[in-house]
VOBA-1610 file (N, C-alpha, C; in pm, whole numbers, padded with zeros to 5 digits, always signed):
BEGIN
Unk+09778+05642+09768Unk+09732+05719+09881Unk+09606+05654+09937Unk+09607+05608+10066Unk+09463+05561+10130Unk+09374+05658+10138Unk+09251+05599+10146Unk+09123+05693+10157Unk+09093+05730+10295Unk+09038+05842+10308Unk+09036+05904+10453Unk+08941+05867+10549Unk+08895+05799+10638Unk+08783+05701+10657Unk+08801+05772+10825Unk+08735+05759+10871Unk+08666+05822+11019Unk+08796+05718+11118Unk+08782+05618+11097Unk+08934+05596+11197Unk+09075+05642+11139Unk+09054+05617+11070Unk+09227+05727+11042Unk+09207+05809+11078Unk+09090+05929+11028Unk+09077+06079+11086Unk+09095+06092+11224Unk+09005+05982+11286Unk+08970+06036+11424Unk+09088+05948+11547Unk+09124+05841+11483Unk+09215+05758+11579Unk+09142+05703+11671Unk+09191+05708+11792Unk+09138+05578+11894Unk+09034+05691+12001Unk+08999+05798+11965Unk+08954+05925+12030Unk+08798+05905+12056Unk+08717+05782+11945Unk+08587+05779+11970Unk+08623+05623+12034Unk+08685+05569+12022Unk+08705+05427+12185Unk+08733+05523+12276Unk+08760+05620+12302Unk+08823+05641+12450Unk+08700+05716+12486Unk+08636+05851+12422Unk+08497+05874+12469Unk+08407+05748+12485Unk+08398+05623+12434Unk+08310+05500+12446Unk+08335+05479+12584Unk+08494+05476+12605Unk+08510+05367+12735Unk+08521+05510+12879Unk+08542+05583+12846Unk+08555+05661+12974Unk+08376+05693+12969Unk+08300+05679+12876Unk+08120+05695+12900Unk+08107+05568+12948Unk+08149+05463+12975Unk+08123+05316+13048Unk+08228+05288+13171Unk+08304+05431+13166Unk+08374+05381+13324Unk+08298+05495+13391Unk+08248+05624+13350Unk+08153+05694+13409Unk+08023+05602+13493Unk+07942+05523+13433Unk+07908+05447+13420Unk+07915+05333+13601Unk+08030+05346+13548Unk+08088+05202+13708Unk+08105+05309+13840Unk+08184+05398+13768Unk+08200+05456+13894Unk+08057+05564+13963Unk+07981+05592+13886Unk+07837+05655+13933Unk+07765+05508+14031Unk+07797+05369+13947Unk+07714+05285+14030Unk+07833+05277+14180Unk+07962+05266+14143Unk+07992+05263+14299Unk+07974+05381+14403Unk+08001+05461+14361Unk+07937+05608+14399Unk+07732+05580+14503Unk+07703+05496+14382Unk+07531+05538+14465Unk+07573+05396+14571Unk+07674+05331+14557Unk+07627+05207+14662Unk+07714+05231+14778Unk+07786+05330+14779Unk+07891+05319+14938Unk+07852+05332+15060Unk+07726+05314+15029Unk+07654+05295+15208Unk+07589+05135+15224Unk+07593+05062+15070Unk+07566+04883+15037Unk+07659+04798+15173Unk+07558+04803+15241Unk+07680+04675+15304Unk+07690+04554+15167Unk+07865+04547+15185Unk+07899+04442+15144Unk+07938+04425+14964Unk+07915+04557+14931Unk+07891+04578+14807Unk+08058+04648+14750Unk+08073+04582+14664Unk+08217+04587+14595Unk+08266+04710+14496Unk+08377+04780+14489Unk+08395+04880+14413Unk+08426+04819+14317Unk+08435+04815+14161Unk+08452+04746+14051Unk+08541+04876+13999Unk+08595+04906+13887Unk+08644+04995+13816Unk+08714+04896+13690Unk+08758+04984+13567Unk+08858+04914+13422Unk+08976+04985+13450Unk+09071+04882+13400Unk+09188+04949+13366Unk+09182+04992+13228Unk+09160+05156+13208Unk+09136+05171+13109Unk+09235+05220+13036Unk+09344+05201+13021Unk+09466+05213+12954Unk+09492+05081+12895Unk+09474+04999+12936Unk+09456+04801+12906Unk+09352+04823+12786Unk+09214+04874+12814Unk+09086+04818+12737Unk+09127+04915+12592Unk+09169+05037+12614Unk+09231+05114+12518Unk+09324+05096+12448Unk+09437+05035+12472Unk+09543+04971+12376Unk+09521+04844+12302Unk+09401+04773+12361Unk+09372+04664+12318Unk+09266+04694+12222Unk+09207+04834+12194Unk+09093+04909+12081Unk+09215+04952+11962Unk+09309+05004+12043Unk+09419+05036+11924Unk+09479+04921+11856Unk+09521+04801+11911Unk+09580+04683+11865Unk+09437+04680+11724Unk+09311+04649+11716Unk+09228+04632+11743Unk+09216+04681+11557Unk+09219+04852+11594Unk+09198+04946+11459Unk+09319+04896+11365Unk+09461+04876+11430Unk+09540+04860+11340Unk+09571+04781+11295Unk+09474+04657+11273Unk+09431+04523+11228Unk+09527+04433+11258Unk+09564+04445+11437Unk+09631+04301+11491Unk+09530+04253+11550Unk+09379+04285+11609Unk+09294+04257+11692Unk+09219+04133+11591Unk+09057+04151+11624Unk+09002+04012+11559Unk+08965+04048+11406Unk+08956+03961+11327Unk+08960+04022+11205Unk+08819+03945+11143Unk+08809+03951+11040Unk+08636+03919+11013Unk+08676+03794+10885Unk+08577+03716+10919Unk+08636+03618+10767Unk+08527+03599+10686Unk+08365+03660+10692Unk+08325+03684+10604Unk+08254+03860+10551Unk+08209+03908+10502Unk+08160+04053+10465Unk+08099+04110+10592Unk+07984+03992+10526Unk+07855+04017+10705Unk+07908+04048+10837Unk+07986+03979+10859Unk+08024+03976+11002Unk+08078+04163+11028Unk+08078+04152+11168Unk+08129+04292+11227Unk+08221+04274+11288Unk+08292+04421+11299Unk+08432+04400+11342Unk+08383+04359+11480Unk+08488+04306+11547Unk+08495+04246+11710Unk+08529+04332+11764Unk+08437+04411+11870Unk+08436+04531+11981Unk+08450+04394+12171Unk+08524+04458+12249Unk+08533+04363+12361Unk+08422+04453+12420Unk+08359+04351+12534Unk+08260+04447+12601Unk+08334+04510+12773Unk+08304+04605+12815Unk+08363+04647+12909Unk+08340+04582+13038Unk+08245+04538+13062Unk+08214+04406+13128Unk+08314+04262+13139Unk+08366+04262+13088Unk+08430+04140+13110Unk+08573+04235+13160Unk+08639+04337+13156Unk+08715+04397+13196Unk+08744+04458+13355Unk+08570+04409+13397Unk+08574+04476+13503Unk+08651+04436+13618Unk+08741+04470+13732Unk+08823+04481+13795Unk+08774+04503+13954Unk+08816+04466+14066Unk+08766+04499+14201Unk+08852+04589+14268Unk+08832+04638+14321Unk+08901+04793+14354Unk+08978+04743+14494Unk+09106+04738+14536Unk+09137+04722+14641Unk+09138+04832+14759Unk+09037+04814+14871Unk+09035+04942+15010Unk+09157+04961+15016Unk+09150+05062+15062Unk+09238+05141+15197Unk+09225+05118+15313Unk+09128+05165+15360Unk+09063+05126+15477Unk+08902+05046+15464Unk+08920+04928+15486Unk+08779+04817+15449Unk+08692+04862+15536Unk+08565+04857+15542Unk+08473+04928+15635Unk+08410+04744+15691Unk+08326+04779+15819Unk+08329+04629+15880Unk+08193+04566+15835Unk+08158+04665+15712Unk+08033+04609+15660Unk+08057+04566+15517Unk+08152+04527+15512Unk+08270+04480+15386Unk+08227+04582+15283Unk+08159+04695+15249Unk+08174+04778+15171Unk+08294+04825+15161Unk+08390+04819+15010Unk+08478+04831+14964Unk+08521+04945+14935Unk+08388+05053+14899Unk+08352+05191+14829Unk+08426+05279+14918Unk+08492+05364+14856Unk+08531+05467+14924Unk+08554+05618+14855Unk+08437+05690+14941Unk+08336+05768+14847Unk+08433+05907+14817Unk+08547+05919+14905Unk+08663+06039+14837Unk+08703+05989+14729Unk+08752+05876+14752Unk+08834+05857+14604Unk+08761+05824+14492Unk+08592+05791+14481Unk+08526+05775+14355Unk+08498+05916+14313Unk+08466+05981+14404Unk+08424+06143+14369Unk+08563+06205+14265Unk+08678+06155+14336Unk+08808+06194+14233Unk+08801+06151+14091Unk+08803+06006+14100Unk+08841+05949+14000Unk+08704+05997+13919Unk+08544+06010+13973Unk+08427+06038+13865Unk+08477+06171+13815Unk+08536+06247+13898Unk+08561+06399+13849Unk+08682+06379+13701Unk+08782+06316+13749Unk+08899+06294+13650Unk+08861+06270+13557Unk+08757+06139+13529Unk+08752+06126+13438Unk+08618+06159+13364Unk+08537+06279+13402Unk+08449+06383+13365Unk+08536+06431+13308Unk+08655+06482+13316Unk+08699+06597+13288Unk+08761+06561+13156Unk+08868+06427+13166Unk+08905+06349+13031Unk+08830+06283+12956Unk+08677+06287+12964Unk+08557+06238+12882Unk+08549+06374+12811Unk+08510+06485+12891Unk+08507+06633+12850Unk+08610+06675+12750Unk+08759+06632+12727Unk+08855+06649+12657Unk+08852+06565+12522Unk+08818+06466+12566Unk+08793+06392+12410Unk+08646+06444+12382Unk+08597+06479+12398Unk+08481+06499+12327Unk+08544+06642+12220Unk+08585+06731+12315Unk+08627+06847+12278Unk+08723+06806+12148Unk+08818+06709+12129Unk+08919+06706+12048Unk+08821+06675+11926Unk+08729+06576+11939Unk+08648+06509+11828Unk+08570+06598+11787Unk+08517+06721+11857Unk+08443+06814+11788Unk+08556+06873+11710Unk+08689+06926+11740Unk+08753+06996+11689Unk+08785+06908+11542Unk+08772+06811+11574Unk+08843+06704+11428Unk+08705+06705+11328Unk+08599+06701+11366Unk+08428+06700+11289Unk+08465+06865+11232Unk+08505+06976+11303Unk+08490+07075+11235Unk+08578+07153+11127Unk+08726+07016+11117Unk+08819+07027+11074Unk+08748+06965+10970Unk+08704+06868+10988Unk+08721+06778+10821Unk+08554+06845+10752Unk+08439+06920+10809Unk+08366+07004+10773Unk+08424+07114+10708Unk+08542+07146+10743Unk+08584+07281+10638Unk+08623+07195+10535Unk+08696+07102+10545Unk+08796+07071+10445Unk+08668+07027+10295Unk+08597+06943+10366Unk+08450+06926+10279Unk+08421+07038+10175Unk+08398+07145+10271Unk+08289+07265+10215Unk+08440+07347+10146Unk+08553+07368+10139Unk+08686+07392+10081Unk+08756+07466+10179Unk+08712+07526+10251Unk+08785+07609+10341Unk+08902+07613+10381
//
């Protein structure tokens, strides 16, 4: 029987609060710049950066070849992506401030959900601790 260790418990639930708190993140900066002339919407495909955290846990990702070393986390930065307009504005600002307000809301709301699941899993394995 394996030992119960915080990624088995918790699964890929504390990468996905990581990466939706770093796409919060992109989309607040495109959000403050959509009046930037010239200034680019960036966003992750975060279904990509997430399967590639799961590859990752279930030890197909990078693996360590001595003690010291740490596991290999990708940074979200190199993931980043340019948002294609709808309608391009003639000050080449890319931003388009309905659809960041959506997508910041969406994924408020699915940051808000994993958080919620991971409290529920902390208060699960707190009973199980104390015997409950």
């Amino acid at each position: 029987m394996a030992a119960i260790n915080f990624t088995n418990a918790l699964g890929v639930h504390d990468s996905a609060l990581q990466l939706r708190a770093a796409r919060a993140e992109i989309l607040a900066n495109n959000l403050a710049n959509s009046d930037t002339p010239g200034f680019k919407a960036r966003d992750i495909n975060f279904q990509a950066i997430l399967a590639g955290e799961t590859a990752a846990t279930s030890g197909i990702g990078m693996n360590r070849t001595q003690k010291g070393h740490l596991e290999g986390k990708r940074e979200v930065d190199e993931d980043l992506l340019y948002r294609n307009p709808s309608q391009p504005s003639i000050d080449g600002n890319t931003v388009d401030s309905q659809i960041e307000q959506a997508l910041f809301t969406r994924n408020t709301l699915n940051y808000n959900t994993s958080f919620e699941f991971l409290s529920s899993k902390f208060k699960g394995m707190k009973g199980a601790i104390r015997g409950e």
